[in-house]
C-alpha positions in Angstrom: 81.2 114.4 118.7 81.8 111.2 120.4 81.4 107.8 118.1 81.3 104.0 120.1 82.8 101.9 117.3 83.2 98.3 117.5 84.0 95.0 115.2 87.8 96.4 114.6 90.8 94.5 114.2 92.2 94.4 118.5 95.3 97.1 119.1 95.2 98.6 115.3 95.7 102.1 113.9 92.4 103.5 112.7 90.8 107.0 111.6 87.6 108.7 111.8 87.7 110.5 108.7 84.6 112.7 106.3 84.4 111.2 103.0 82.6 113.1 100.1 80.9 109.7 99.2 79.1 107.1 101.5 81.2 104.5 100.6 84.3 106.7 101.2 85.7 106.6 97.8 87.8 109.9 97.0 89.9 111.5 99.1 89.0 111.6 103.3 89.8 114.3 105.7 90.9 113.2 109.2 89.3 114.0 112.1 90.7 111.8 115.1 93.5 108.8 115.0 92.9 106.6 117.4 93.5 102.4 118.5 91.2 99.9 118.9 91.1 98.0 122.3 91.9 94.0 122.6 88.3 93.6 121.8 88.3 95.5 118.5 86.4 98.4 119.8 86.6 102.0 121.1 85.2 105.3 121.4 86.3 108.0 119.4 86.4 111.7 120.3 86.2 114.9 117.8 85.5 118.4 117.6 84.5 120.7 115.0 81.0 121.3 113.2 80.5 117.8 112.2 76.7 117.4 112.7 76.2 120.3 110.3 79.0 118.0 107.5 77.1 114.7 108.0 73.7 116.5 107.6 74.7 118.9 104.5 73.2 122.0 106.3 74.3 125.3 105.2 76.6 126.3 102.9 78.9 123.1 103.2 78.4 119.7 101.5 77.0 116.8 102.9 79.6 114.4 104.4 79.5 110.6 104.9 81.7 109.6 108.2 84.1 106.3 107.7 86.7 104.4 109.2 89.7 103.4 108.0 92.7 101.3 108.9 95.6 104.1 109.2 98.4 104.1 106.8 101.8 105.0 106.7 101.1 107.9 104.7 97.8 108.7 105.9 93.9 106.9 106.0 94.0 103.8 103.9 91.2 101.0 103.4 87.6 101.7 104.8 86.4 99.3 107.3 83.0 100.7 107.8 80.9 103.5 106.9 78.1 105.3 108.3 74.8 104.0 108.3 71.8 106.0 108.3 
């Protein structure tokens, strides 16, 4: 999967994580670290079966993608979440 993300904070810490919720309360599993450029934007690159998680087909729960500002000890606030 490839995400274009823009309207960050320029030369932060961020993470593309799954949330359980579409406002990514609870707890979020990481899927790529990476930093925004000066203009507060960047394209994000992960692998894994991700368009079956965002969709809820098969077995697995649906999962909401997010972004967070990345913590010391892991993801911390969201700064956006996925739009439908």
């Amino acid at each position: 999967m490839q995400a274009g993300v823009g309207g960050l904070q320029p030369k932060q810490p961020y993470v593309l994580a799954l949330s359980a919720s579409p406002d990514g309360s609870g707890p979020l599993e990481p899927l790529a670290r990476f930093k925004s450029n000066p203009a507060g934007a960047a394209v994000v690159n992960a692998v894994g079966p991700i368009r079956q998680l965002v969709s809820g087909n098969g077995d697995a729960a649906r999962r909401d993608l997010v972004i967070a500002r990345q913590g010391e000890d892991g993801p911390g606030e969201i700064v956006q979440a996925q739009v439908e």
